[in-house]
N, C-alpha and C positions, 0 to 999 in steps of 0.2 A: 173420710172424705178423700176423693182420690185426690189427682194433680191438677186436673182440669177445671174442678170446682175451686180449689185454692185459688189456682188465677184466676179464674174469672171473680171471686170474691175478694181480692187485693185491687184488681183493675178498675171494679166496680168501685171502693173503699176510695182508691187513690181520684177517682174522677170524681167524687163527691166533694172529697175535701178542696179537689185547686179549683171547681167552680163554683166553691162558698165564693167567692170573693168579686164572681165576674156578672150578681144580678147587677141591673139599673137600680139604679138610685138618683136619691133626690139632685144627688151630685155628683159630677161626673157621668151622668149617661147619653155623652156623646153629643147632647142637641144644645144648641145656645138659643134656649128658651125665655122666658119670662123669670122663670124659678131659680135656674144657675145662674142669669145675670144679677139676680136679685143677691143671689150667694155672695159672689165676687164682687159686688160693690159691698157687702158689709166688711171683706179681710182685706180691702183696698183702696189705697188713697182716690179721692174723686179727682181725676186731672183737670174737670173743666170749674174747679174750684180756686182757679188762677181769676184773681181780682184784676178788669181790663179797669182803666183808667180813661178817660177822657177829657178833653179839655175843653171848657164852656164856652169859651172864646172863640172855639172851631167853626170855621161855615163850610159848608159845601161847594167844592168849584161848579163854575155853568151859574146862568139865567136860571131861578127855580121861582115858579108858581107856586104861594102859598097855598099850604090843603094837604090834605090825606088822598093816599096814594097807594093801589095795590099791585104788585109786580110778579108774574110769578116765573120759575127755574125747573128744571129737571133734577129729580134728585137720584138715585140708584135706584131707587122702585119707584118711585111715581112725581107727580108735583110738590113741588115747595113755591111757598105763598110767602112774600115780604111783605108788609104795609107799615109807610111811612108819613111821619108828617112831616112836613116841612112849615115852616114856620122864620120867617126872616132872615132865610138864609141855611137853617140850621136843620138840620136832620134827626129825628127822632122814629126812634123802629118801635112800633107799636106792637107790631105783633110778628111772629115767624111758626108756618104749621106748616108740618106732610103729609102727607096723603098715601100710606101704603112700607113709607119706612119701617123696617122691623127694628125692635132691641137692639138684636143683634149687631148692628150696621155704628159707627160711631157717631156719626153726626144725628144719632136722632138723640141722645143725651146732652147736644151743643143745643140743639132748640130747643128741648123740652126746658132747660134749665137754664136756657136765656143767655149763653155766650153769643150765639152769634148775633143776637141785637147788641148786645155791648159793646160787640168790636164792630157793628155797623156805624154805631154811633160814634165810636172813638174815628175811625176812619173818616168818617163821613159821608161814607161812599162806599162802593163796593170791594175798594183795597184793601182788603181783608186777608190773614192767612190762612193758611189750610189749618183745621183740625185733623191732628194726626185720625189714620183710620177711616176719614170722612175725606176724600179728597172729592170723589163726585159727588156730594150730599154739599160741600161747599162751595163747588163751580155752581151746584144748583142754586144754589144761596144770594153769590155773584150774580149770576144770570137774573134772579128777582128783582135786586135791588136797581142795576143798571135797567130794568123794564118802567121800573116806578119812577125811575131819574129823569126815563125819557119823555113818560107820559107828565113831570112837572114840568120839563122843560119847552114840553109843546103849545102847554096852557101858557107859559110866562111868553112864549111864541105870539099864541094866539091873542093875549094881554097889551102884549107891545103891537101889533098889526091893529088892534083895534082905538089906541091911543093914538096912531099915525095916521087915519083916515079921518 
């Protein structure tokens, strides 16, 4: 074997060996998919496993028409939908979807798993905190609930205009 072929059959040896290690895989290849988030929430604490508290006692400030109520927000990829019921005063988040949210994004783990209706509730209102990682998915969030607030507060509007006639 001359010189020529040695290196070229060391070079070839040596390139084999260091890109054993550099296929994709199920983990780690780069994309924050469905699969790798799936991954990392099994070797990771769930942070929106923070138990919100609320107080039953709570009403919501403003005139509010009793009823169900749906508001919606912008969220980092698409809409976000509140619906609320109000009920003597009291606020109840019935439900929270998005529309276009990926995985990926934090705040779609806050809706899917129901923090931010609990801290709608706890609040009352839309003074809510950010979820880490979800800052615009949470203004989005804000932005629903003060749409449904307004749309109760115009019917308790309309309620008292019509008791005054």
């Amino acid at each position: 074997m001359n010189r020529t072929t040695t290196i070229l059959a060391c070079t070839t040896c040596a390139l084999a060996v260091g890109l054993t290690g550099c296929g994709a895989s199920f983990e780690g290849s780069g994309s924050k998919d469905a699969a790798s988030a799936e991954q990392l929430a099994l070797r990771t604490e769930d942070p929106w496993a923070v138990e919100v508290q609320s107080d039953p006692a709570a009403r919501a400030e403003g005139n509010l028409a009793d009823g169900v109520y749906t508001g919606t927000g912008r969220g980092m990829e698409g809409q976000i939908t509140v619906t609320l019921l109000v009920d003597d005063g009291r606020i109840s988040c019935l439900e929270t979807t998005q529309e276009c949210e990926s995985q990926s994004r934090g705040g779609y783990e806050a809706i899917r798993d129901g923090l931010y209706a609990a801290m709608i509730e706890e609040a009352q209102g839309s003074d809510i905190d950010a979820v880490a990682g979800a800052t615009i998915t949470t203004a989005g969030v804000k932005q629903a609930v003060d749409d449904a607030l307004a749309q109760a507060e115009e019917a308790a509007a309309g309620q008292d205009a019509g008791t005054e006639a």
